[in-house]
C-alpha positions in Angstrom: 19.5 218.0 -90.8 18.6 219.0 -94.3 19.2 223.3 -93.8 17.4 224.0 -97.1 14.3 221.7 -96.3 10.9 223.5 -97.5 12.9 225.9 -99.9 13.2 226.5 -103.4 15.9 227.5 -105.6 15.9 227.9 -109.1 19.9 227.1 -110.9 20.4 229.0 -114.0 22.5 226.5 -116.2 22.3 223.8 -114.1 22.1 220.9 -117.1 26.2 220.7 -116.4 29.6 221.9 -115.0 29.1 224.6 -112.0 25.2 224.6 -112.4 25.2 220.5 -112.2 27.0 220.7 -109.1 25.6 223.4 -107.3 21.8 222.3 -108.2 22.8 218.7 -106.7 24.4 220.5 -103.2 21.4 222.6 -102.9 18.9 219.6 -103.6 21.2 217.2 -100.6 20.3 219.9 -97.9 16.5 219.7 -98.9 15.7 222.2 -101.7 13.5 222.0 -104.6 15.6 222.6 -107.6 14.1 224.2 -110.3 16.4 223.1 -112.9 17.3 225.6 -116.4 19.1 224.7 -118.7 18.7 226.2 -122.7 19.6 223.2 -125.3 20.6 220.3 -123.6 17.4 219.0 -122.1 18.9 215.2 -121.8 21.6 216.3 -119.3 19.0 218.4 -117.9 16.8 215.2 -116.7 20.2 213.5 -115.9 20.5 216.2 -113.0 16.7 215.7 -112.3 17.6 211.9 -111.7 20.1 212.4 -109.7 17.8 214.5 -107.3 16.5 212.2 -104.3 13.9 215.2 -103.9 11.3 217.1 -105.7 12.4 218.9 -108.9 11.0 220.9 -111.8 12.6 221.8 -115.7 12.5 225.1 -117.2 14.5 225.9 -120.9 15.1 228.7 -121.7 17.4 231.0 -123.6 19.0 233.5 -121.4 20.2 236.2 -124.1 16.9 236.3 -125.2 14.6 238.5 -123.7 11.3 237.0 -124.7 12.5 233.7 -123.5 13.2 234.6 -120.1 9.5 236.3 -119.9 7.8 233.0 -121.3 10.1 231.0 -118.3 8.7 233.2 -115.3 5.4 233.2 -117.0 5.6 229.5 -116.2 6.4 230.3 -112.6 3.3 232.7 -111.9 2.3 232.3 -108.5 4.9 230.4 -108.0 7.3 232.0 -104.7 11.6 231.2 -104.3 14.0 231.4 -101.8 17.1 230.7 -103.5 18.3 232.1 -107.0 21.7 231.1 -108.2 22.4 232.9 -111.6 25.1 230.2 -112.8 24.3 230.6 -116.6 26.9 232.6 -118.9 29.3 231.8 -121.7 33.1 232.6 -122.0 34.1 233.3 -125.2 37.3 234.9 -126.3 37.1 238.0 -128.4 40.3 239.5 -129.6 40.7 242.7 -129.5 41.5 242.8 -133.2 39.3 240.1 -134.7 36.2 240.0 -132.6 33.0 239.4 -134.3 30.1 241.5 -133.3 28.1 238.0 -132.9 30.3 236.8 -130.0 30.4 240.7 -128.8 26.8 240.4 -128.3 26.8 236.8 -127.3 28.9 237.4 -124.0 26.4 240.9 -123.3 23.3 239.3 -123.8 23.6 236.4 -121.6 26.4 237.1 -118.7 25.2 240.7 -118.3 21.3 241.2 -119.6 20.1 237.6 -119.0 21.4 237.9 -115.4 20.0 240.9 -115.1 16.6 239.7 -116.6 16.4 237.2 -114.5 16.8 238.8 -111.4 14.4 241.4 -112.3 11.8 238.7 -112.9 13.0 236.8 -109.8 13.3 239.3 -107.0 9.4 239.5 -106.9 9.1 236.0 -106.7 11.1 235.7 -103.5 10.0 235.3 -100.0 11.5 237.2 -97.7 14.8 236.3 -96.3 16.0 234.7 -99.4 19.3 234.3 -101.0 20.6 235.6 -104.2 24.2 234.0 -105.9 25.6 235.3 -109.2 28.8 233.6 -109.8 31.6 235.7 -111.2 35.2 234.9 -111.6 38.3 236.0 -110.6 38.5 237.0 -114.5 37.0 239.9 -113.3 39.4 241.2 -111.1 42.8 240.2 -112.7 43.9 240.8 -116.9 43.3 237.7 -118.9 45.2 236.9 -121.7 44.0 235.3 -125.4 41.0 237.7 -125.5 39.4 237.0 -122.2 38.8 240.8 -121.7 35.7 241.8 -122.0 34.4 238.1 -120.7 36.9 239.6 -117.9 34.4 242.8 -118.0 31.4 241.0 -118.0 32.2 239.5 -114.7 33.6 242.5 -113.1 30.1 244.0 -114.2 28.6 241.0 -111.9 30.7 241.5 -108.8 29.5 245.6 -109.0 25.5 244.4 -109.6 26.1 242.4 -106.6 26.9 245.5 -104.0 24.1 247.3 -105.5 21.3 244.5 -105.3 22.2 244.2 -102.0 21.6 247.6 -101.1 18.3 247.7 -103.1 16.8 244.2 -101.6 18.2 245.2 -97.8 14.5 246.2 -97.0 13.0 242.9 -97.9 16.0 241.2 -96.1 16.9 239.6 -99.1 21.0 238.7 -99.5 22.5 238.9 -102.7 26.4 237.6 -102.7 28.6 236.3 -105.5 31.1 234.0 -105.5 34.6 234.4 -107.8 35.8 230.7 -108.8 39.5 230.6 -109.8 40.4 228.1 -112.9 37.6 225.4 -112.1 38.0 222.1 -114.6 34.6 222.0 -116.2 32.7 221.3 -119.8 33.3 224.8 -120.3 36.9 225.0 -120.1 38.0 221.4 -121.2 39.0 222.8 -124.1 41.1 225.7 -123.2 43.1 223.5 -120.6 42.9 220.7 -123.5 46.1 223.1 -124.2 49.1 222.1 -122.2 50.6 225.2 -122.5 47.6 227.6 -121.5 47.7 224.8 -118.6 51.0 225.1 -117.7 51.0 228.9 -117.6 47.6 229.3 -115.4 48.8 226.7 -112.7 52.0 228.3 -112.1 50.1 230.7 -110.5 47.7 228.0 -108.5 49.1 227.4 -105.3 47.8 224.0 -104.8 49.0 223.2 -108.3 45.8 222.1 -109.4 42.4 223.6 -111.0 39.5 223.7 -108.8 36.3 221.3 -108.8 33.3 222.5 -109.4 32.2 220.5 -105.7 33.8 223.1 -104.1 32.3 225.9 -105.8 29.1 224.7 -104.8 29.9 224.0 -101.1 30.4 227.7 -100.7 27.2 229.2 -102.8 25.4 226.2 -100.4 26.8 228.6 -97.4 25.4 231.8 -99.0 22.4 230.0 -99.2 22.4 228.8 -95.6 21.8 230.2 -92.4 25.1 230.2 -91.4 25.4 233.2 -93.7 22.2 235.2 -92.2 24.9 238.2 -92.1 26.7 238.3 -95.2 25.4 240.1 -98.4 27.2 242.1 -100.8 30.1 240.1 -100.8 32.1 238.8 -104.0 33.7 235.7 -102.4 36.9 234.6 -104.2 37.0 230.7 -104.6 40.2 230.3 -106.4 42.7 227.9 -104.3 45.1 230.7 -102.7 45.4 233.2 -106.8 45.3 235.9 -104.9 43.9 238.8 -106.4 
């Protein structure tokens, strides 16, 4: 039985790594995707391909303010179940040589592009409906080689989380996040790429291994689900036994 038949949930970022797979989980259990993405629009109709059901583009730059109101302008009249806001960068910024571009950079899109888009989304939703931000255990734990504030940003998530929960309770609307580990993806090939950086984040992996980004989406496809009709301000941590 398809659990998500009838809905729709629109993927922030879903053109590749966490947003690929959670977009393709939500579609197998019968939602409409509504697929963002910002530049890659090729690996954006890859994922559309690879959808057996209906599904629907949107591009747009999260950091940007006026492109997130030209996106839901699209979506007028338009009602959700399902929001997953996937999309955010992770850039390292020193403490003694960060720019003021990637400053801004990791602000705009993990912190006032999420919030954007939930404040253009929540009206949009029927009631009932599911909110996922996805976090990291970054948040939670210090990160070394300038991770910080991207650290911050995501701590910043997990505390929007308890409070959105709170203020969509009335419409019954649940609003969880979920706190991957070190998950292998486009975004972090090249950090792991380093044998050393690799070396020193598994030791403390328990299954000596990164995670998948298939088993990050099994667990937002719960939040999503019925099965989690009683869970909402949660920050889940999905991190293969780091505890934190």
């Amino acid at each position: 039985m398809e659990i998500l038949k009838g809905q729709t949930a629109l993927v922030t970022g879903a053109s590749r790594g966490l947003g690929r797979a959670i977009a393709l989980r939500l579609a197998a259990e019968g939602a409409e995707i509504l697929i963002h993405y910002h530049k890659n629009q090729g690996a954006a109709e890859a994922v559309a391909r690879e959808i057996p059901g209906a599904s629907r583009l949107l591009q747009a730059d999260l950091s940007s303010p006026p492109g997130i109101e030209a996106m839901f302008a699209g979506l007028a009249g338009s009602r959700l179940d399902i929001v997953v806001n996937n999309a955010g960068v992770g850039l390292a910024t020193p403490l003694g040589s960060a720019s003021l571009e990637r400053i801004d950079a990791l602000l705009d899109t993990n912190l006032r592009g999420l919030f954007l888009v939930t404040q253009a989304a929540s009206p949009l939703m029927r009631e009932g409906g599911s909110i996922v931000n996805l976090s990291s255990v970054a948040g939670r734990i210090g990160i070394p080689d300038g991770y910080g504030l991207y650290g911050a940003t995501k701590a910043a998530v997990d505390s929007l989380t308890k409070s959105w929960a709170l203020e969509l309770a009335p419409r019954r609307i649940r609003v969880n996040a979920v706190a991957p580990g070190f998950v292998e993806t486009d975004m972090t090939a090249e950090r792991f790429s380093n044998r050393e950086v690799l070396r020193r984040t598994l030791q403390f992996a328990p299954f000596g291994r990164l995670g998948n980004p298939e088993e990050v989406a099994d667990v937002v496809l719960f939040l999503c689900s019925p099965a989690a009709r009683w869970v909402t301000g949660q920050s889940i941590n999905i991190s293969g036994g780091f505890v934190v």
